[in-house]
C-alpha positions as CSV (number, residue, x, y, z in Angstrom):
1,X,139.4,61.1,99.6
2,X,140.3,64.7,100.7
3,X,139.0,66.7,103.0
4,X,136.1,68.7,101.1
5,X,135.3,65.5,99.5
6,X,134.5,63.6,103.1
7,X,132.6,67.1,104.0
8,X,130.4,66.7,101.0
9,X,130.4,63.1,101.7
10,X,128.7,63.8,104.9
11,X,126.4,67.0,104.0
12,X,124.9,64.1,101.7
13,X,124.4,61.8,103.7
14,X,123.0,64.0,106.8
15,X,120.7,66.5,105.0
16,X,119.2,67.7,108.4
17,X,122.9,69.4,109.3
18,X,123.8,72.5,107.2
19,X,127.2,72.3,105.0
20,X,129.1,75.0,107.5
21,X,128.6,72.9,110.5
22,X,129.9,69.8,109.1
23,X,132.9,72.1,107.9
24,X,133.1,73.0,111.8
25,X,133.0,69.5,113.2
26,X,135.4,67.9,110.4
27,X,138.2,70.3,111.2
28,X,137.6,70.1,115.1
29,X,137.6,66.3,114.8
30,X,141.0,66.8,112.8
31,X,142.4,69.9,115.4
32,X,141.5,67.4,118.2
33,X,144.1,64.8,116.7
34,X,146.4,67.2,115.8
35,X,146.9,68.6,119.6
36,X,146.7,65.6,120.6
37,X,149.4,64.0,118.7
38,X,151.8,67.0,119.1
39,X,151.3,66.8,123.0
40,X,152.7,63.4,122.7
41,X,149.1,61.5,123.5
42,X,147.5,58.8,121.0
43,X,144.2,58.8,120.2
44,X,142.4,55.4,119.0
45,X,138.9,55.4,117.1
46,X,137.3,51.9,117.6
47,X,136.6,49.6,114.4
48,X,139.5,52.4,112.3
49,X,142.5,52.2,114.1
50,X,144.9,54.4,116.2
51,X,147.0,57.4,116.1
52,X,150.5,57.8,117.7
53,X,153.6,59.5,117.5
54,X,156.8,57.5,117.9
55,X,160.3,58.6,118.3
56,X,163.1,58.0,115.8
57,X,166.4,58.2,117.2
58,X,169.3,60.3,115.8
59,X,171.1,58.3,113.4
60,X,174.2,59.1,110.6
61,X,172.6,59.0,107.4
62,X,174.1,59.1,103.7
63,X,173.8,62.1,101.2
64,X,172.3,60.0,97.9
65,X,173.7,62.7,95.5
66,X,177.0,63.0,96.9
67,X,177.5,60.2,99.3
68,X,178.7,62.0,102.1
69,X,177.9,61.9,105.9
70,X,174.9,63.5,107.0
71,X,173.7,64.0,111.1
72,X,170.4,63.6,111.0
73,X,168.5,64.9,114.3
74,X,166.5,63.0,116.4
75,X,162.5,63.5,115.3
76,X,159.0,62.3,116.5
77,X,156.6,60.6,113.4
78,X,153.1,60.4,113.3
79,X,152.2,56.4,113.4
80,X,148.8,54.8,112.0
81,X,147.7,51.6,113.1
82,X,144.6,50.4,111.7
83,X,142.0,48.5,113.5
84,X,140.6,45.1,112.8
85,X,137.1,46.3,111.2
86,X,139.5,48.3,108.7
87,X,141.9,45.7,107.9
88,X,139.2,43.3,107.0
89,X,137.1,45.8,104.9
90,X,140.4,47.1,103.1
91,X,141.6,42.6,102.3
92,X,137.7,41.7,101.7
């Protein structure tokens, strides 16, 4: 599902709310995560699961084409753990 798709989604299912303000609130909700994750905080949604960053260290990895050396810098990843509810829905 993409984003438009989860807006229509939830225009349907909530006639009472006009298209633009479900728009508004989708991309806050996903702004909200956003900041959050790049000012280094996790966020967790009970019942889905919970967003973090974690750090990968810097490490010597191997050009596949060439096979040469290659520094690669130390970065932060976005992490998704799901919650309990989720698992079980997504194995049922």
């Amino acid at each position: 599902m993409i984003k438009s798709e989860l807006i229509q989604k939830i225009s349907e299912e909530n006639p009472h709310l006009f298209q633009r303000d479900v728009e508004r609130l989708v991309s806050t909700v996903f702004s909200e995560i956003t900041s959050a994750m790049s000012s280094g905080r996790r966020i967790e949604l009970r019942g889905f699961g919970a967003f973090s960053v974690k750090n990968r260290k810097p490490r010597v990895g191997r050009n596949p084409r060439t096979g040469s050396r290659v520094e690669v810098e130390e970065k932060f990843v976005p992490f998704f753990k799901p919650g309990k509810f989720l698992r079980d829905k997504v194995n049922q």
